[in-house]
C-alpha positions as a Markdown table, in Angstrom:
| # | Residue | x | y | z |
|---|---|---|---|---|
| 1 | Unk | -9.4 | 22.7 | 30.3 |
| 2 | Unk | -7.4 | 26.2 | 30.4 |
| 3 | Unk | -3.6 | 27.1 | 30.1 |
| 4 | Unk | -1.9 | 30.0 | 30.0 |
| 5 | Unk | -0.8 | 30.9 | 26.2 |
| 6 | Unk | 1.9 | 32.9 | 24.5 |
| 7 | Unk | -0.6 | 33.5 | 21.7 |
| 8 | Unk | -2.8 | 36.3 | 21.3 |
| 9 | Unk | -5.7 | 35.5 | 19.3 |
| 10 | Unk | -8.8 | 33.3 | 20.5 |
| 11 | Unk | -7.9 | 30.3 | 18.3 |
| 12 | Unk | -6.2 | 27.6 | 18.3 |
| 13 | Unk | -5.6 | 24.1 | 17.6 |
| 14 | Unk | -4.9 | 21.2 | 20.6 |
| 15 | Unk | -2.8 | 18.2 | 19.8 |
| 16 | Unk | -4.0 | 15.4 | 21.9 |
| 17 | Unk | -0.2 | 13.8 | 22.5 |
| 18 | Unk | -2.0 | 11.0 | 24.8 |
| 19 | Unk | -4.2 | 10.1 | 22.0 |
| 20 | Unk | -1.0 | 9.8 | 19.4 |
| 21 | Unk | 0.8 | 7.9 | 22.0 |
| 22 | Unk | -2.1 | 5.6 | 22.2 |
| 23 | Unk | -2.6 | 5.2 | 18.5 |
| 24 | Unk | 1.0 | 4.2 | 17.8 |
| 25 | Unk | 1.0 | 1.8 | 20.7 |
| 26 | Unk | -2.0 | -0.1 | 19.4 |
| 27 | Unk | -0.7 | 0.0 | 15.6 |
| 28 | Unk | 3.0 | -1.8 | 17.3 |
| 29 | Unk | 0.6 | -4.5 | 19.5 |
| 30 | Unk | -0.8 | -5.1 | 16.3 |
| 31 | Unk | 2.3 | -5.6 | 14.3 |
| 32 | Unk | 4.9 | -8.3 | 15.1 |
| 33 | Unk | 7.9 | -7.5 | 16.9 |
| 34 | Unk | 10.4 | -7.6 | 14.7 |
| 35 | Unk | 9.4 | -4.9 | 12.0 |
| 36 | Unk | 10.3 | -2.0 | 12.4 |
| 37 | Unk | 7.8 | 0.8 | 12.0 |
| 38 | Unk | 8.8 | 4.1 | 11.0 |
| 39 | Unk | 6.5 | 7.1 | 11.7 |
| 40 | Unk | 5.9 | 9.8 | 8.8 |
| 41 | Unk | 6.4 | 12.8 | 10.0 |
| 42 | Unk | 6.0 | 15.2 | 6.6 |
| 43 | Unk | 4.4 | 18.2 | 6.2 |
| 44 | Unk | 5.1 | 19.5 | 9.8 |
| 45 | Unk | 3.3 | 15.8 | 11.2 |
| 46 | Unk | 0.3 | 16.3 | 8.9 |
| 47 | Unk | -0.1 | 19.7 | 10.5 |
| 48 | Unk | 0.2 | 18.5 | 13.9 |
| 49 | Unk | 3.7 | 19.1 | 14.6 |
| 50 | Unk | 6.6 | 17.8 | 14.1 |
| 51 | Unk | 9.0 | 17.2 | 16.7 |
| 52 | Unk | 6.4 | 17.5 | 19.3 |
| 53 | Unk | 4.7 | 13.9 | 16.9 |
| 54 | Unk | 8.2 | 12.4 | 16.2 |
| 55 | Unk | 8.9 | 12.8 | 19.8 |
| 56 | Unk | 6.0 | 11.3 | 21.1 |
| 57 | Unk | 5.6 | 8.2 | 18.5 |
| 58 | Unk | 9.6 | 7.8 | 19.7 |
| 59 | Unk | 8.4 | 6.9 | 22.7 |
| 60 | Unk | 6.1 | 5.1 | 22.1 |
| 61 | Unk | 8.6 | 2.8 | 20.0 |
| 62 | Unk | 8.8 | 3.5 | 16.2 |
| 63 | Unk | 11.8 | 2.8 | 15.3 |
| 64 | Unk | 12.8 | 5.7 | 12.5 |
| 65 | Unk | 11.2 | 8.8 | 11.1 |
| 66 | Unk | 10.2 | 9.4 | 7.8 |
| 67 | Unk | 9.7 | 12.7 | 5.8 |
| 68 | Unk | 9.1 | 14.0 | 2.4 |
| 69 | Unk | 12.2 | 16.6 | 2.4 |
| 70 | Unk | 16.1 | 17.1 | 3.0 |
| 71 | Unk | 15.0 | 20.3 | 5.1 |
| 72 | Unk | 12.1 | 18.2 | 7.1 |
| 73 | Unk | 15.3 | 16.1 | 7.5 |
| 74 | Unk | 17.4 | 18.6 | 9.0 |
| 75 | Unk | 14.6 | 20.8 | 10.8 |
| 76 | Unk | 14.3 | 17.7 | 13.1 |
| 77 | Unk | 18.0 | 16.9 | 13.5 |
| 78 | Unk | 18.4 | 20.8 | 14.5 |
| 79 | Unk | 15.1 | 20.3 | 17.2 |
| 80 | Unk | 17.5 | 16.8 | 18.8 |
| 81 | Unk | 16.0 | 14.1 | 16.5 |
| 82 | Unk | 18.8 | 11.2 | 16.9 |
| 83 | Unk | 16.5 | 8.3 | 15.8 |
| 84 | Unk | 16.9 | 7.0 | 11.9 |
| 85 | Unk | 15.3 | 9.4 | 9.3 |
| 86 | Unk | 14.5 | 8.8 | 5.6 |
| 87 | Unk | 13.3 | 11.3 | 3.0 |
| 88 | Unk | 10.8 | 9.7 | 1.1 |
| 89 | Unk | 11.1 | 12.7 | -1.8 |
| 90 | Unk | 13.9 | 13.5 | -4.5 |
| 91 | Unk | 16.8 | 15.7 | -2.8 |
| 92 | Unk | 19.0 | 17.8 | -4.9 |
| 93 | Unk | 22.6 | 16.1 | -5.4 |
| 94 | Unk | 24.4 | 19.1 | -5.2 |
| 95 | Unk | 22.7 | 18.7 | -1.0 |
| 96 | Unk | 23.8 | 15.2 | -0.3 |
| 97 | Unk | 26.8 | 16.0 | 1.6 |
| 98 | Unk | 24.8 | 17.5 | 4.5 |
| 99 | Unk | 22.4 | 14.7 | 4.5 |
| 100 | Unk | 25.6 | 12.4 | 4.6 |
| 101 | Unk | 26.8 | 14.8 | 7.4 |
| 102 | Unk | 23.4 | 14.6 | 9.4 |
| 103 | Unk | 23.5 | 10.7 | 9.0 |
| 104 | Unk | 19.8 | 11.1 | 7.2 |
| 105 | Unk | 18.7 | 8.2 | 4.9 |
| 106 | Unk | 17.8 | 9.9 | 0.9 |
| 107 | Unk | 15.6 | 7.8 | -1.8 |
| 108 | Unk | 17.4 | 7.4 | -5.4 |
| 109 | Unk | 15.0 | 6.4 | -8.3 |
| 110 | Unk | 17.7 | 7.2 | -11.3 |
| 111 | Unk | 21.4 | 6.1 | -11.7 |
| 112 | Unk | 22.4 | 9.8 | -13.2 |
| 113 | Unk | 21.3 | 11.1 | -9.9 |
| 114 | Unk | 24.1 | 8.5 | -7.9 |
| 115 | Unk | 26.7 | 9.7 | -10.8 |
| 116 | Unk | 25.8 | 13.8 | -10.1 |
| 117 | Unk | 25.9 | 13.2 | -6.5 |
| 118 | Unk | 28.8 | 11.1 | -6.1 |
| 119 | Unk | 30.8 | 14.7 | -7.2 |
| 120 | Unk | 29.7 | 16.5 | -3.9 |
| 121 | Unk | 30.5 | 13.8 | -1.5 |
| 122 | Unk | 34.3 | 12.9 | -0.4 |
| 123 | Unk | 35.7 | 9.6 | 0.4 |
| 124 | Unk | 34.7 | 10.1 | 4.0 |
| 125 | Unk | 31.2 | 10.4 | 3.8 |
| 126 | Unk | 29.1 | 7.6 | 3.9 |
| 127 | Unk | 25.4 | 8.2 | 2.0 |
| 128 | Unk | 22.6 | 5.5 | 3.4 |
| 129 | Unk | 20.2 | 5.2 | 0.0 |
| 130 | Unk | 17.3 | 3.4 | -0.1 |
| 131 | Unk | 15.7 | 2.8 | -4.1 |
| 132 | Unk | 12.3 | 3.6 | -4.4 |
| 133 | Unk | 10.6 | 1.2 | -7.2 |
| 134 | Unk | 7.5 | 2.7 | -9.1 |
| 135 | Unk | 5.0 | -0.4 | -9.0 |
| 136 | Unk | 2.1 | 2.0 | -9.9 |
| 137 | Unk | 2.0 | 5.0 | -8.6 |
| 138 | Unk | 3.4 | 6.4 | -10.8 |
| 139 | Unk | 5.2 | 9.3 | -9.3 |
| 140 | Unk | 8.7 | 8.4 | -8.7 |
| 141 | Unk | 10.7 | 5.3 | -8.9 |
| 142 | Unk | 12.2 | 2.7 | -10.8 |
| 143 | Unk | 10.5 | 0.6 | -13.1 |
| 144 | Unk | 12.5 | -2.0 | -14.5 |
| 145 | Unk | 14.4 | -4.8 | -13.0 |
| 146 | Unk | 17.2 | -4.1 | -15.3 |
| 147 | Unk | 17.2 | -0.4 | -14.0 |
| 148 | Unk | 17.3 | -1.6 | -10.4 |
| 149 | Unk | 20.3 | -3.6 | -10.7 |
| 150 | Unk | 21.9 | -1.3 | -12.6 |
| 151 | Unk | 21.0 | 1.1 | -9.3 |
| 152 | Unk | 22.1 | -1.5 | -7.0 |
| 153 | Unk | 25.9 | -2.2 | -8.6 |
| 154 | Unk | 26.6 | 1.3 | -9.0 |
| 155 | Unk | 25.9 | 1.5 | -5.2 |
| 156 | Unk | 27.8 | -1.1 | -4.2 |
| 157 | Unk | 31.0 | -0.3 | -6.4 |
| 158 | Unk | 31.2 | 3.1 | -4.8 |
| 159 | Unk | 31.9 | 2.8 | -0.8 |
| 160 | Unk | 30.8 | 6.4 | -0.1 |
| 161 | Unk | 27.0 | 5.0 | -1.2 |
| 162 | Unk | 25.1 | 2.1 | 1.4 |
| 163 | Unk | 22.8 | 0.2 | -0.2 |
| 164 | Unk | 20.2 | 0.6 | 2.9 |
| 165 | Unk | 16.9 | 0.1 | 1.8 |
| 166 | Unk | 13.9 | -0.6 | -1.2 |
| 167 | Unk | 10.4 | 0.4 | -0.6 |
| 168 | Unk | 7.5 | 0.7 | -2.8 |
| 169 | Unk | 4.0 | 2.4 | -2.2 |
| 170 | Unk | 0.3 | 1.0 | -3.0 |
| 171 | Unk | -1.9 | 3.4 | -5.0 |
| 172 | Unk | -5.1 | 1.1 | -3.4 |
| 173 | Unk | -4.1 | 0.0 | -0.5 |
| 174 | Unk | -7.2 | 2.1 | 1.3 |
| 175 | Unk | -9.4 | 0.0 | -0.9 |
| 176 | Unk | -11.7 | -3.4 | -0.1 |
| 177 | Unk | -11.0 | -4.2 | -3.8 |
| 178 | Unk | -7.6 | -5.5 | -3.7 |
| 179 | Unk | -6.8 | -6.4 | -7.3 |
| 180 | Unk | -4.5 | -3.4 | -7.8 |
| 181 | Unk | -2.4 | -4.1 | -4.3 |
| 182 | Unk | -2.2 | -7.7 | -5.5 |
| 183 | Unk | -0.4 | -7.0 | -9.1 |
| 184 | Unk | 2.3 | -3.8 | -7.7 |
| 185 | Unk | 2.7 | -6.5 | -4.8 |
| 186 | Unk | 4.0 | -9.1 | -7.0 |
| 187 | Unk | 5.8 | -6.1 | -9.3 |
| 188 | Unk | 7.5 | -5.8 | -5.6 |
| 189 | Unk | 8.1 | -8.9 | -5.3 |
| 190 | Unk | 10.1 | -9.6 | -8.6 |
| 191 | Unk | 12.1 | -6.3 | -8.5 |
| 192 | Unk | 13.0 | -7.3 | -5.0 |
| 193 | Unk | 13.9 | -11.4 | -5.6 |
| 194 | Unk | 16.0 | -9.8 | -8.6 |
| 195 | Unk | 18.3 | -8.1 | -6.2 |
| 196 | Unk | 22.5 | -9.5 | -5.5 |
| 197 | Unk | 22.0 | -9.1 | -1.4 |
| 198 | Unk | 19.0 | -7.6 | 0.3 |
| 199 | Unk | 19.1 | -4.1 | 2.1 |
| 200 | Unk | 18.5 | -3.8 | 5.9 |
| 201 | Unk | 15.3 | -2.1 | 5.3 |
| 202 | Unk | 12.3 | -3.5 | 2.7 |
| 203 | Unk | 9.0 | -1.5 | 3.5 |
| 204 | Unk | 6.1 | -1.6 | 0.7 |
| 205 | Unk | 3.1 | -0.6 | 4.0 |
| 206 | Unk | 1.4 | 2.5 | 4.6 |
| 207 | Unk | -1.2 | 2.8 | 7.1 |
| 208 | Unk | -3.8 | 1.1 | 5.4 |
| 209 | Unk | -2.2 | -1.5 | 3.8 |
| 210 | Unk | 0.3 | -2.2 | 7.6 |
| 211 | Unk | -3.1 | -2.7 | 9.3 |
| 212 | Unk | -5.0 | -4.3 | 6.4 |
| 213 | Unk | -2.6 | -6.3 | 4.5 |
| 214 | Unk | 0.0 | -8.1 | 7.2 |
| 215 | Unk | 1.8 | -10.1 | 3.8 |
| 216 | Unk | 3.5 | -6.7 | 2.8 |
| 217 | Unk | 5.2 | -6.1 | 6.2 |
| 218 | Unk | 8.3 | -7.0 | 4.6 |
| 219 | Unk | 10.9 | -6.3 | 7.7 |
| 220 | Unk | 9.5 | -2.2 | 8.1 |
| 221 | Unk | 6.3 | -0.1 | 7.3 |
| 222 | Unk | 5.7 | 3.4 | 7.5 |
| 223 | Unk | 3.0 | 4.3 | 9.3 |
| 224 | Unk | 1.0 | 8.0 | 8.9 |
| 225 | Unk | -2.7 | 8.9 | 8.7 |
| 226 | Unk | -3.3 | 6.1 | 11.2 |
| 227 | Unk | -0.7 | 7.4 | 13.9 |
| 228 | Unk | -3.3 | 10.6 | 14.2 |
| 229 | Unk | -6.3 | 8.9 | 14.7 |
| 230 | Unk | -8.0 | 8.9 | 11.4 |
| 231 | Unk | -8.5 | 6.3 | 8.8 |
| 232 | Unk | -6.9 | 6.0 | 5.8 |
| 233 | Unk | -10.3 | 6.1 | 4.0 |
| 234 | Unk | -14.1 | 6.2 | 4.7 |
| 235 | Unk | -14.2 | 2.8 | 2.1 |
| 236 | Unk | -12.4 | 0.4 | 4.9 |
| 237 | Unk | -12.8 | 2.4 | 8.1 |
| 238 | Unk | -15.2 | -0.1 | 9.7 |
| 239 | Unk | -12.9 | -2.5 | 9.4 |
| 240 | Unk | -9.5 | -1.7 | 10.5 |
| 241 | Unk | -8.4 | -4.0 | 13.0 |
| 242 | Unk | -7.2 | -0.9 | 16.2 |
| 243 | Unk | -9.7 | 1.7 | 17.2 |
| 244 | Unk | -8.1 | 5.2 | 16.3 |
| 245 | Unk | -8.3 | 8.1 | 18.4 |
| 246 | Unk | -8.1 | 11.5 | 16.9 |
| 247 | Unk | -5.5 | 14.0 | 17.6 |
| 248 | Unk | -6.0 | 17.1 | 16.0 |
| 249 | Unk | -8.9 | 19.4 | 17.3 |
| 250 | Unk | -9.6 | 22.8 | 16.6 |
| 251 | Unk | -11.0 | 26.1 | 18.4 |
| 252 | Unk | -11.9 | 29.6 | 18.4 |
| 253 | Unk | -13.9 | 31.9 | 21.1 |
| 254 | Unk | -16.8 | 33.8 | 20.2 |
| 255 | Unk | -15.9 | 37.7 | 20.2 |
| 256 | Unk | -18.7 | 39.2 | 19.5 |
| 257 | Unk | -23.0 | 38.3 | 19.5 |
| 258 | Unk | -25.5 | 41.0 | 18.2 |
| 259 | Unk | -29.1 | 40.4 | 17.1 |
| 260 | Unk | -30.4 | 40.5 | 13.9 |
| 261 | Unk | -34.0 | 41.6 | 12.8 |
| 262 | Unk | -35.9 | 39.7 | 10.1 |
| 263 | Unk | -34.4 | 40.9 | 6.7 |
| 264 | Unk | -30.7 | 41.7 | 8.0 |
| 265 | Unk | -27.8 | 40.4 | 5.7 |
| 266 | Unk | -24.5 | 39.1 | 6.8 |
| 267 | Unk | -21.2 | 39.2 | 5.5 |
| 268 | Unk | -20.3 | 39.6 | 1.7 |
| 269 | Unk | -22.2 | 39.6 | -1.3 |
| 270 | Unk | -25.5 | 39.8 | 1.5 |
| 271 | Unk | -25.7 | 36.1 | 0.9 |
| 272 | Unk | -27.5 | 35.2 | 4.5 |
| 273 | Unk | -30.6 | 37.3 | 5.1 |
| 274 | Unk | -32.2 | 36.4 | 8.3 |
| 275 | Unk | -36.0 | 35.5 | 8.1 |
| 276 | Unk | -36.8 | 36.4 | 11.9 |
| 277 | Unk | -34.8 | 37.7 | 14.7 |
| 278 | Unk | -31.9 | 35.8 | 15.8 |
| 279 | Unk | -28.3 | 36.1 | 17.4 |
| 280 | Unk | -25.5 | 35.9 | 15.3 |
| 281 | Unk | -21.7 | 35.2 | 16.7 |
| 282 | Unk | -18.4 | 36.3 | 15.3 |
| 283 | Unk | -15.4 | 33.4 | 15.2 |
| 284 | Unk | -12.1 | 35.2 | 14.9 |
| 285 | Unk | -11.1 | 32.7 | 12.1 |
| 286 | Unk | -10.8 | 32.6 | 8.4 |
| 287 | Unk | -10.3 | 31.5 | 4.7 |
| 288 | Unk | -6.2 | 32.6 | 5.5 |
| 289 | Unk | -6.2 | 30.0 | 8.7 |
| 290 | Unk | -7.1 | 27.4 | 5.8 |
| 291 | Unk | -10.9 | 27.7 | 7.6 |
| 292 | Unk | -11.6 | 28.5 | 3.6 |
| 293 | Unk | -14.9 | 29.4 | 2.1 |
| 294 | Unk | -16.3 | 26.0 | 0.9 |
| 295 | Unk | -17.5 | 25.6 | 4.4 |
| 296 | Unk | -20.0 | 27.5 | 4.4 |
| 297 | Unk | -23.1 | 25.9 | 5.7 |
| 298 | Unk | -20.6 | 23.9 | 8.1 |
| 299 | Unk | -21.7 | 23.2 | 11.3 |
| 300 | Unk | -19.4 | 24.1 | 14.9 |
| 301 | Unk | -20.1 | 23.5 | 18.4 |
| 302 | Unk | -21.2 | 25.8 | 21.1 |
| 303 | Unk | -22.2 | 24.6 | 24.1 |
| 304 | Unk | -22.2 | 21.4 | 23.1 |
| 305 | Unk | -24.9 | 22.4 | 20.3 |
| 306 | Unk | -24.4 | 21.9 | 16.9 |
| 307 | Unk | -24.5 | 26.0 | 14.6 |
| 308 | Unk | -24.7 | 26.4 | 11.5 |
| 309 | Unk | -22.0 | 28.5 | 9.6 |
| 310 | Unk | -23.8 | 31.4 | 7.5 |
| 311 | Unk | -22.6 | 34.2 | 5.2 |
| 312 | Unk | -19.5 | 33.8 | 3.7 |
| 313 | Unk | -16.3 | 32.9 | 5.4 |
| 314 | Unk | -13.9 | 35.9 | 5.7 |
| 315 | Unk | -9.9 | 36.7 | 5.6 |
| 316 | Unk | -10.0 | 36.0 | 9.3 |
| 317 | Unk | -13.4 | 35.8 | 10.6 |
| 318 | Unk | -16.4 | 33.9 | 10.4 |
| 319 | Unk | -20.1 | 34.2 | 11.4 |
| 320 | Unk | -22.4 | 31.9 | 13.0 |
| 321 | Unk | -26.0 | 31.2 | 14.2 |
| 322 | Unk | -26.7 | 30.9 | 17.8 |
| 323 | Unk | -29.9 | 29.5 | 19.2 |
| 324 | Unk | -29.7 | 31.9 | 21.9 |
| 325 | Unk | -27.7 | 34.6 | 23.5 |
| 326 | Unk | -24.5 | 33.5 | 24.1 |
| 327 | Unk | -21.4 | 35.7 | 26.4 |
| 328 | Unk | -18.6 | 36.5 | 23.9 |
| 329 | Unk | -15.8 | 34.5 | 24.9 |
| 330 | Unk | -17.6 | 31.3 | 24.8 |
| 331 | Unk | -15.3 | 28.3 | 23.7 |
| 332 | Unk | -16.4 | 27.1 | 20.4 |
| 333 | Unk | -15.0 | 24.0 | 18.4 |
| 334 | Unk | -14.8 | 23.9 | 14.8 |
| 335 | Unk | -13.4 | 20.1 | 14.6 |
| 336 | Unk | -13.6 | 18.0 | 18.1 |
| 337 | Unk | -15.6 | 17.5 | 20.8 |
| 338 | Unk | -17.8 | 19.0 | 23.2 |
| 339 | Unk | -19.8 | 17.1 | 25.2 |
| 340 | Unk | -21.6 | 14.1 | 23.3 |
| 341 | Unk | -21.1 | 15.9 | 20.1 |
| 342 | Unk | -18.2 | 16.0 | 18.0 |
| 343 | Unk | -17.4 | 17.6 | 14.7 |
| 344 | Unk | -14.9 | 14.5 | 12.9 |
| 345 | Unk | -12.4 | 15.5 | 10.7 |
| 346 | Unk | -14.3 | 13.0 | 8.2 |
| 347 | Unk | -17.3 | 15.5 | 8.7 |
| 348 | Unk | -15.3 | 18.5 | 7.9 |
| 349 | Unk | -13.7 | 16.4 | 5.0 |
| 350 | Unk | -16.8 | 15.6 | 3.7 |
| 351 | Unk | -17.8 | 19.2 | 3.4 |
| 352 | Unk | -15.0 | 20.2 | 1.1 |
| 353 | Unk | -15.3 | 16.8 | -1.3 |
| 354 | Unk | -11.6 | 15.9 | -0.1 |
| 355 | Unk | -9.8 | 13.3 | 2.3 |
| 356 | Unk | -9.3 | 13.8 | 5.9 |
| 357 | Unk | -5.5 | 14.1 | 5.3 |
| 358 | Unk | -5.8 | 17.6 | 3.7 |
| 359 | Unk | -8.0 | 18.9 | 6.6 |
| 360 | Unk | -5.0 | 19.2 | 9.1 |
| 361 | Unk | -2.4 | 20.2 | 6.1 |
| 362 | Unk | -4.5 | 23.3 | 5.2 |
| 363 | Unk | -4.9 | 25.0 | 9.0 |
| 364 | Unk | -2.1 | 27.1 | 8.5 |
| 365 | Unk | 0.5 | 27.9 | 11.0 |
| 366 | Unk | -1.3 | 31.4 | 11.9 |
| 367 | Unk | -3.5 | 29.1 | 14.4 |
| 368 | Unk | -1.2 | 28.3 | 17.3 |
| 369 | Unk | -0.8 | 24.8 | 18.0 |
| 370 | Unk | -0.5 | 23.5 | 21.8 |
| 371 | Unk | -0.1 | 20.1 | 22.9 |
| 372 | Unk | -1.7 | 17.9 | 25.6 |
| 373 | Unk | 0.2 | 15.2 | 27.5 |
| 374 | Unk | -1.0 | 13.4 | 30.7 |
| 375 | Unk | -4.1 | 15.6 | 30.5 |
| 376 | Unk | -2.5 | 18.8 | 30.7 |
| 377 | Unk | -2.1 | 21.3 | 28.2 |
| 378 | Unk | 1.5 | 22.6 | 27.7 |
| 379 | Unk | 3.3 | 25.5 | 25.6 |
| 380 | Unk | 5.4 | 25.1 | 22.4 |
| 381 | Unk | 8.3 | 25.6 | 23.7 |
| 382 | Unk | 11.7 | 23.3 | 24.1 |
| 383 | Unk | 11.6 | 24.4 | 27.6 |
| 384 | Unk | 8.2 | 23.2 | 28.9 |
| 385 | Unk | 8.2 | 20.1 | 26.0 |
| 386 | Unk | 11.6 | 18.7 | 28.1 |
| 387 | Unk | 10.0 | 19.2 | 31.6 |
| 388 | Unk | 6.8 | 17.4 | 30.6 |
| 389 | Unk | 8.8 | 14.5 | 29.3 |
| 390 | Unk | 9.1 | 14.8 | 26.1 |
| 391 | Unk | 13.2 | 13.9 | 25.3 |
| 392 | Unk | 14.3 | 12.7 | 22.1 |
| 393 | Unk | 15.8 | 9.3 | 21.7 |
């Protein structure tokens, strides 16, 4: 599949959109009708992109949007974002009034934050809050009952504050043993039946534990490393109830093949030493596209055949070993498929001793990213993403 590019370098990542859409619709058939899901969108979509993902998980019917920052916040309310957004982080007080102003949903977790906020606001604004309770995480949130009510009158005795939501999040929820879940779902459950009046909004799910564990629905979840096609860990993969389609894929074009003799060295520190002749190929991609060192020894895909990675991975380029002579200019895919094979984001994980959700994160924004809807790949750019369809709600 070829497009024309506004991009001048031979990689690149493709975001399946179809794939996304698919994903979301399967995790909503699998959830009852009337919670509402709310798609995290933090970090720039988990490297994916993120009005191009908030768009497309819009449409396919989350409800809201959920990010870790005020400016995630306002980056997608300055791209036409309209639908309900909550930042799932701490936000400054001193910037409350142009979250007020931009109709975004914060998290409060402290009562002197409300009393240092409530000085930048007027008596016009109106600030949705939802309380984030620490069950056993242990990052942020309240953890006492007496704490949360105290939370919950200030709220309600000042009108420019709206008591809109209380959440939790499961440290475990990725795991088969579910002692842990079960003891911060009960913490959840106290905190919450200690409560005057409920909020609109009480979410405790994240992927794993919205496709895993239907008794903390509540009335919302949030829903994120599932949305892009991969599981939430390796542990309960096997048995997650939708089938997942990865989104993310990434590639590079060979620019260059020569042919080493037996006892030629490649790259620095003369680590790779060839012990016959062979063809070596040159991947304009590197440790600063987040295509970092570690994988060394990783395998790509060229011509559908798996290549091993050898000498150390460069600033910005990379070498490879070919089985034969290949043209320069040949596609060559460094996560995704290519014919029967395919290089998994688990895989690449699994290389690096981390979780799938960092692999996406650490591509950096030098690789371009283009998107694929209906088959077709399109350009970045608010003109061609409103004529392929993609409108915000």
């Amino acid at each position: 599949m070829e497009t024309q590019t506004q991009f001048f370098r031979d990689t690149w990542v493709e975001i399946d959109l179809d794939n996304l859409f698919k994903n979301v619709k399967q995790i909503k058939e699998h959830t009852p009708k009337d919670i509402a899901i709310f798609a995290v969108v933090k970090a720039n979509a988990y490297g994916h992109g993120d009005v191009q993902t908030a768009m497309t998980a819009l449409e396919a019917g989350v409800h809201g949007l959920a990010v870790a920052f005020l400016d995630e916040a306002l980056s997608l309310r300055r791209k036409g974002i309209e639908a309900p957004i909550l930042v799932l982080g701490a936000t400054r007080p001193k910037d409350v009034k142009l979250a007020a102003e931009h109709h975004i949903s914060l998290t409060v977790f402290q009562e002197e934050w409300l009393k240092e906020a409530e000085k930048y606001l007027s008596a016009s604004d109106l600030l949705q809050l939802h309380i984030k309770c620490d069950t056993g995480m242990g990052r942020i949130g309240v953890r006492s009952i007496e704490e949360l009510k105290s939370i919950e009158r200030y709220i309600e005795n000042q009108p420019i504050f709206q008591f809109e939501g209380l959440f939790t999040h499961f440290a475990t929820a990725d795991e088969l043993d579910t002692s842990y879940l079960e003891k911060q779902y009960s913490i959840f459950k106290e905190m919450m039946a200690s409560l005057e009046k409920l909020p609109k909004y009480i979410h405790s799910s994240n992927s794993a534990a919205a496709l895993m564990h239907k008794k903390t629905h509540f009335n919302a979840i949030r829903i994120g490393i599932a949305m892009y096609g991969l599981s939430p860990s390796m542990e309960i993969k096997n048995k997650l109830p939708v089938q997942l389609s990865q989104v993310f894929s990434l590639h590079s074009r060979l620019v260059h093949a020569k042919e080493l003799l037996a006892g030629d060295k490649v790259s620095y520190g003369a680590t790779y030493e060839s012990e016959e002749t062979e063809w070596i190929g040159t991947l304009p991609i590197g440790y600063a596209d987040g295509w970092i060192r570690k994988l060394q020894g990783q395998e790509v895909l060229v011509n559908g055949k798996r290549c091993p990675i050898v000498g150390r991975i460069c600033m910005d380029q990379c070498m490879i070993k070919l089985p034969e002579k290949v043209a320069t200019g040949t596609k060559v895919t460094l996560i995704g498929r290519q014919g029967d094979n395919v290089i998994s984001m688990d895989e690449v994980a699994a290389k690096l001793e981390t979780i799938n959700y960092e692999i996406p994160c650490i591509i950096t924004n030098r690789v371009p990213r283009i998107y694929i809807r209906n088959g077709e790949l399109i350009e970045v750019s608010n003109k061609l993403l409103s004529s392929s369809g993609l409108t915000p709600r």
